[in-house]
N, C-alpha and C positions, 0 to 999 in steps of 0.2 A: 702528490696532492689528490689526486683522481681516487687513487686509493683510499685517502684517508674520509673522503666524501663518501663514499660509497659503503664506510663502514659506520657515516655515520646516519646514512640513509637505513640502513638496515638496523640499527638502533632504534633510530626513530621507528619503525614502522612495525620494531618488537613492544617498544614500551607503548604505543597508541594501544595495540591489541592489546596486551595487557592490562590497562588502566580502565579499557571499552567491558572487559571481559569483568573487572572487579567493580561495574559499575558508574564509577566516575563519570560525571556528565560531559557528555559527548561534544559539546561544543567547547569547552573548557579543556580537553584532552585535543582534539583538533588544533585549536587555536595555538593554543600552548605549544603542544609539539611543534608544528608546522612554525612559530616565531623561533623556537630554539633551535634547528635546524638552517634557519634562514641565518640567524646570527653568528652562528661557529662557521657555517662558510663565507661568511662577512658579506654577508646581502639583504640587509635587514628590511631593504626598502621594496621589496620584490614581497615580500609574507604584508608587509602593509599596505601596496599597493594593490594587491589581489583582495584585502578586505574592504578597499574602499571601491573598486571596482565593481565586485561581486553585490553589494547593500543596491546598487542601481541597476539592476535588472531590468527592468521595463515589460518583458513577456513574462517573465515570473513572479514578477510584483503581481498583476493582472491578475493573473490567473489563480495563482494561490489564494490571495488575499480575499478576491470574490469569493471565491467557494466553499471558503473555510466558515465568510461572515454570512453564507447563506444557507452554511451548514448549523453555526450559531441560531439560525430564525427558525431551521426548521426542528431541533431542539425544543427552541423557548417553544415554539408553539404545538409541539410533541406529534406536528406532521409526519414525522418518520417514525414514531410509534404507529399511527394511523395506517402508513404503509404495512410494516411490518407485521400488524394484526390483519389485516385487510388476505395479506397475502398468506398467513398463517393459519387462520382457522378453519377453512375448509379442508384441513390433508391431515386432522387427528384420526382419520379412518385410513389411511395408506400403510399401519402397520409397518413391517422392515424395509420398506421402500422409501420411507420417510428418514431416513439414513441418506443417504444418495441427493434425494428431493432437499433436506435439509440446507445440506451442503451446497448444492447449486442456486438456494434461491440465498443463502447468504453471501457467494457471492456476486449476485446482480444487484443486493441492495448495496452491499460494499460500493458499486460504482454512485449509488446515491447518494449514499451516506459514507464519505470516502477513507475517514478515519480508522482504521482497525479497529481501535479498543472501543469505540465509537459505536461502532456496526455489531460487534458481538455484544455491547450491554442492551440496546436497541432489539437485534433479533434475539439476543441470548437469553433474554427475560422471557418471551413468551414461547420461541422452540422449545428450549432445554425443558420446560418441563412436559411442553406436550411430548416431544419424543420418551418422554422420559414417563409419562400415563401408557403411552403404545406401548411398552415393554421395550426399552432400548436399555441399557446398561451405562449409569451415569456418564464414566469416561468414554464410553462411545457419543453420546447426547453431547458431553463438552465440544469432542472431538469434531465434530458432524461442522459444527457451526464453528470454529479455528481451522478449518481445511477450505472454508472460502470465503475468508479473509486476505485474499491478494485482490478480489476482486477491483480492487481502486484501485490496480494499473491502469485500469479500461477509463478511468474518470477523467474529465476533461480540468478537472483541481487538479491533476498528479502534479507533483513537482519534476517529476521524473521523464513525462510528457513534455509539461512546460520546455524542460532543459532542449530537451531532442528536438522540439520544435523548433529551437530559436539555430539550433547547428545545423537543421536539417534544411530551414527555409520551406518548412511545411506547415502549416496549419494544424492546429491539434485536433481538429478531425482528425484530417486524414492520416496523421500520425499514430493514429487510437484504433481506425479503421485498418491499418497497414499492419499492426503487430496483434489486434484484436482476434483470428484465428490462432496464431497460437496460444495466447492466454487461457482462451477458453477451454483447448484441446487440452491445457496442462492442468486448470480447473475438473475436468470430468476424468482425468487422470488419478488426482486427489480424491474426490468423490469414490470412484470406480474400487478404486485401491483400500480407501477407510471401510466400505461396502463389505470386500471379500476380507480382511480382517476381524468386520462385526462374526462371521460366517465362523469363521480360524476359533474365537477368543468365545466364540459361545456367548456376543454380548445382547442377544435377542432372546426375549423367551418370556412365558407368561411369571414366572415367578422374578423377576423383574419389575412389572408391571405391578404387581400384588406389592413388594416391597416398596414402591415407589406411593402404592394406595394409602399402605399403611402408616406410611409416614407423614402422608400429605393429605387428610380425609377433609382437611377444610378449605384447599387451595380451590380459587376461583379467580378466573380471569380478571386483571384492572382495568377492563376493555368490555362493559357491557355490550354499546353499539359504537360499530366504527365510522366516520366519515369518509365517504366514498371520495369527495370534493377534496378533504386536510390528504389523503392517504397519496389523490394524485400531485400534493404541491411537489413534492421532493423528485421527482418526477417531468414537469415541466424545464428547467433549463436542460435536460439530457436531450429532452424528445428534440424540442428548439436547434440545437445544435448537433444531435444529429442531422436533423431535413436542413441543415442551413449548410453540412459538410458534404450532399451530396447531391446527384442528379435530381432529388424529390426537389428542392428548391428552387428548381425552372418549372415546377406546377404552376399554373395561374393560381394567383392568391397566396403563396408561399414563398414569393419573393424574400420578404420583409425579413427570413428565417436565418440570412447569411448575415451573420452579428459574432460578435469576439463572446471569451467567457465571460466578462465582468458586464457587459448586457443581457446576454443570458440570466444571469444571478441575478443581479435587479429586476427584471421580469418577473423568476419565480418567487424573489423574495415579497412583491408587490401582490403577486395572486395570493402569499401567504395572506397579507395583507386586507384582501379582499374576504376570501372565503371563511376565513376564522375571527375576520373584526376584532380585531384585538388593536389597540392605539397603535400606530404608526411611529408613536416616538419608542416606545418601549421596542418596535421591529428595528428600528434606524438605529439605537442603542443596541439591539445585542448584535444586529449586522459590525459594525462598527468594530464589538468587541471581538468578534469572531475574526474580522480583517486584522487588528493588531494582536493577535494573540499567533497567527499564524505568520506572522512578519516574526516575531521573536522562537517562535518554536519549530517551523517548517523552514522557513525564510533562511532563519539562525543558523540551520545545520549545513545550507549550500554554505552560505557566506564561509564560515566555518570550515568548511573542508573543501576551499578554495585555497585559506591559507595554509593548510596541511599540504594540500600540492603545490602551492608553491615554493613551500620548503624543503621539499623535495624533488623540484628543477631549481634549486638553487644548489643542490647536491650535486645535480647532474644523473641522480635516477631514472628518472622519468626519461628523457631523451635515449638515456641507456636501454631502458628497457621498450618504446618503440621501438628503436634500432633492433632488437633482438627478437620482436615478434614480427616485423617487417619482412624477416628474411625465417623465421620460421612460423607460419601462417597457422600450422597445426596444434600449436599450444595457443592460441587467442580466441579461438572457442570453448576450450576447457579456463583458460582465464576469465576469462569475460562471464563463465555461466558458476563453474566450482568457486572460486576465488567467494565472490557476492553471497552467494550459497550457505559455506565456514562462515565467514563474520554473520551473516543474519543468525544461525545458531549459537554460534559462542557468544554474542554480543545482545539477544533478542533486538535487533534493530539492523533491518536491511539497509534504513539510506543512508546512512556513513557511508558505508564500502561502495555503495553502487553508485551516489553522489561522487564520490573521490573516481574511482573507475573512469566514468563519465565526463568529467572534467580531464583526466591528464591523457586517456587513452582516447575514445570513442572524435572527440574533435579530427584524430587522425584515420577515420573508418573507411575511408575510400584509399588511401594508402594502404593498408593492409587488409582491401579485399572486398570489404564487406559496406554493407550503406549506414549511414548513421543510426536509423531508423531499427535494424535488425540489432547493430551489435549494442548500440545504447541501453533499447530495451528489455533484450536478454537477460545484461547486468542487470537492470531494475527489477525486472520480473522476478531475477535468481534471488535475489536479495531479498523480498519479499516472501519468496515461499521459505527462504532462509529461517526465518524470521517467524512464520507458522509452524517451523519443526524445533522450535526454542523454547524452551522450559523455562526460562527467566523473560519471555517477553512479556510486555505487559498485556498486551492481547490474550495472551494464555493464560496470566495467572486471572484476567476479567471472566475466561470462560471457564477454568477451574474452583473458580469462587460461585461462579453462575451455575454450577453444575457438582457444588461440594465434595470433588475429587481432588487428588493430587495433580499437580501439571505436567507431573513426569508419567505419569498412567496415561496421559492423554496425545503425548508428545509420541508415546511410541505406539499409536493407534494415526497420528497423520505422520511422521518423518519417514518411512518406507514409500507412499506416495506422492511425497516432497520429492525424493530422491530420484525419482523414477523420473516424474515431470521436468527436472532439472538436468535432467541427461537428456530428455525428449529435446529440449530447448538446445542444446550444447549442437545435439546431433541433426535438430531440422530446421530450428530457425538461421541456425547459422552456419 
C-alpha cells in the first residue's frame, strides 16, 4: 500500500508541473490534483478539510486583503504613477549607470506597489523609455526593470510574509526586517549581474540611443508636473509600519505607529483621500475591489495549494519526505532555495511552489535546523526570482511589451543573475 501511494504522489506532482508548465490555471490544477490524490487514497475529507481551513486565515485575510485594496486606490488615484515619476526623472542624465539605478529603484517601489506585473507597467512606462533615450539597448531597458521585480518580498502585503508570520509568531515587521538583508543582497546581485552583461552584449552605446530617437521623435512624458504630496501616498503605510516594527516607536510622539497592516492601509488610503480629493466613495469602492479581488487571486492560490498538500499527506509524501530531510540536512537548503527557483521558471509563477513548500515543509523548520523565518523565506524569495528569469511570466511579457522586445532576449539578460542570487540564498541565508 505504502508503495502504491508513493507512486501516486509522484504522479500527482508530475501532472501538476505539467499542466502549471502548459499553462492551466493554477488554482484549478492545485485543487484538482490535490482532491484526486486525497480520493484514490480514500481520504477525501482531509483535501476538503484543508480547504475550508485554509479560506479562514485571519493574519492573511488581513494582510493581503488590505494591501491589495490599497494598492487598488493608489492605482485609481495614479499615486504610484506620481511615485514612479517623482523618482524617475531626475536620473535621464546618469547614462550606463541608470542600468544598475533602474533595476534598484524598481525594486524599492515593488515593495510599494507589491504586484509584479503591477510595478513594471507602473515603472515600466516611464523607465523603459528613458533608459531607452540614454542609449541602453531595448532588451537590456526591458531587462533593468524585470531584475527588481521580487522586490515585494520586502512588502508587508506579501502573502508569503503574512504565512511565516503567523508560524513564526512574529510580526510582519520583524519578519520583513529579519530576511530584509538578504533580499536586498540578492537584488544588487541581480542588478550587479544585468550591469556586467550590458558590458558583455554591447548593450550601451550612442547608436542605440539615435535609433531609439529615431523612432520615437514625438515621445513626451504623460507627467508634465508631478505631485510631491500623491507621489508620497504610496509610501505612507510602509514608513508607519516600519517606525511601528521597531525601536523608532518608543520616540515620544511616535507611539501611535505600532498598528497591524490593515490600519496602516486605511491610513494611507485616507491620506490618498485627502491630498488628491477625489470622492471618498469612489476611494471605499476600489479599496473594496482591491480587498476582493485579492481574496480570489492571492488568497485563491494559498487556499489552493493547501489542498494539493494535503493530498499529498494523504499519500504519505510529505511525512516521507520530512523524515528524509530530517536526517539529511544538507539537501533542505538546495530544496528549499532550487526546488521554488525550477517551477518559478518553467511555471512564470513563484507562489505555487513556494506556497506548497511552505505549507508542508517550512512548519517543520526547527526540526530540521533552521528558523521558520530563514527557511520559509528562502523558498519565497527562490521562487520569485524564479519567476523573473521566466519567459512565460507575465511580469516579462508586461515588460517585453513595455520595451518591444522578445521575452526571451530579456530572460537571458536577468537568469545568469537570478541564478547567482539563488545560490547566494541556498548558501547564506540558510
Amino acid at each position: 500500500m505504502a508503495q502504491f501511494n508513493a507512486i501516486i504522489a509522484i504522479l500527482g506532482i508530475i501532472a501538476t508541473i505539467y499542466l502549471l508548465i502548459k499553462k492551466y490555471e493554477t488554482r484549478t490544477v492545485l485543487i484538482g490534483v490535490g482532491l484526486v490524490m486525497a480520493i484514490i487514497t480514500l481520504k477525501p475529507m482531509e483535501a476538503l478539510d484543508a480547504f475550508a481551513k485554509s479560506m479562514t486565515s485571519g493574519g492573511l485575510i488581513m494582510a493581503i486583503c488590505s494591501s491589495m485594496g490599497f494598492a487598488y486606490v493608489m492605482k485609481f488615484t495614479q499615486c504610484d504613477s506620481h511615485l514612479v515619476h517623482l523618482l524617475t526623472k531626475p536620473l535621464s542624465g546618469l547614462k550606463f549607470f541608470l542600468i544598475p539605478i533602474a533595476t534598484i529603484i524598481t525594486f524599492f517601489i515593488n515593495i510599494a506597489i507589491p504586484s509584479a506585473a503591477g510595478c513594471a507597467a507602473a515603472v515600466g512606462a516611464t523607465l523603459i523609455p528613458v533608459l531607452k533615450s540614454a542609449g541602453v539597448r531595448p532588451a537590456t531597458a526591458g531587462a533593468a526593470i524585470l531584475a527588481g521585480t521580487f522586490g515585494s518580498m520586502m512588502s508587508p502585503g506579501s502573502s508569503h510574509t503574512a504565512m511565516i508570520s503567523e508560524m513564526s509568531g512574529l510580526t510582519i515587521t520583524e519578519v520583513n526586517l529579519s530576511h530584509a538583508p538578504y533580499t536586498m543582497i540578492a537584488g544588487a546581485i541581480g542588478a550587479l549581474v544585468l550591469t556586467i552583461l550590458a558590458i558583455v552584449f554591447k548593450d550601451y552605446g550612442e547608436q542605440h540611443r539615435q535609433a531609439y530617437i529615431q523612432e520615437n521623435q514625438e515621445t513626451e512624458s504623460h507627467f508634465e508636473k508631478v505631485n510631491p504630496l500623491y507621489a508620497l501616498a504610496p509610501l505612507v503605510p510602509l514608513v508607519i509600519l516600519v517606525i511601528g516594527g521597531t525601536s523608532l516607536q518608543q520616540v515620544s510622539g511616535l507611539e501611535w505607529t505600532k498598528m497591524g497592516v490593515p490600519q496602516a492601509m486605511l491610513i494611507g488610503a485616507i491620506y490618498a483621500i485627502v491630498v488628491t480629493r477625489i470622492s471618498p466613495v469612489k476611494i471605499t469602492e476600489e479599496f473594496f475591489n482591491g480587498m476582493g479581488n485579492s481574496y480570489a487571486n492571492v488568497l485563491g492560490i494559498i487556499i489552493a495549494a493547501s489542498v494539493f498538500v494535503s493530498g499529498l499527506k494523504a499519500t504519505g509524501a510529505v511525512d516521507s519526505a520530512i523524515e528524509f530531510l530530517k536526517h539529511s540536512n544538507e539537501f533542505v537548503r538546495w530544496g528549499a532555495t532550487i526546488g521554488p527557483f525550477l517551477m518559478g521558471v518553467v511555471t512564470g509563477s513563484g507562489d505555487a511552489a513556494a506556497i506548497a513548500f511552505n505549507t508542508a515543509v517550512t512548519p517543520h523548520a526547527v526540526e530540521l535546523g533552521y528558523t521558520h523565518v530563514n527557511l520559509g523565506m528562502a523558498a519565497a524569495i527562490a521562487g520569485a526570482i524564479g519567476r523573473t528569469a521566466s519567459p512565460i511570466a507575465g511580469v516579462t511579457i508586461v515588460c517585453a511589451g513595455l520595451a518591444m522586445v522578445s521575452p526571451v532576449e530579456m530572460v537571458k539578460r536577468t537568469a545568469p543573475g537570478m541564478i547567482l542570487a539563488t545560490l547566494f540564498l541556498a548558501l547564506f541565508m540558510l
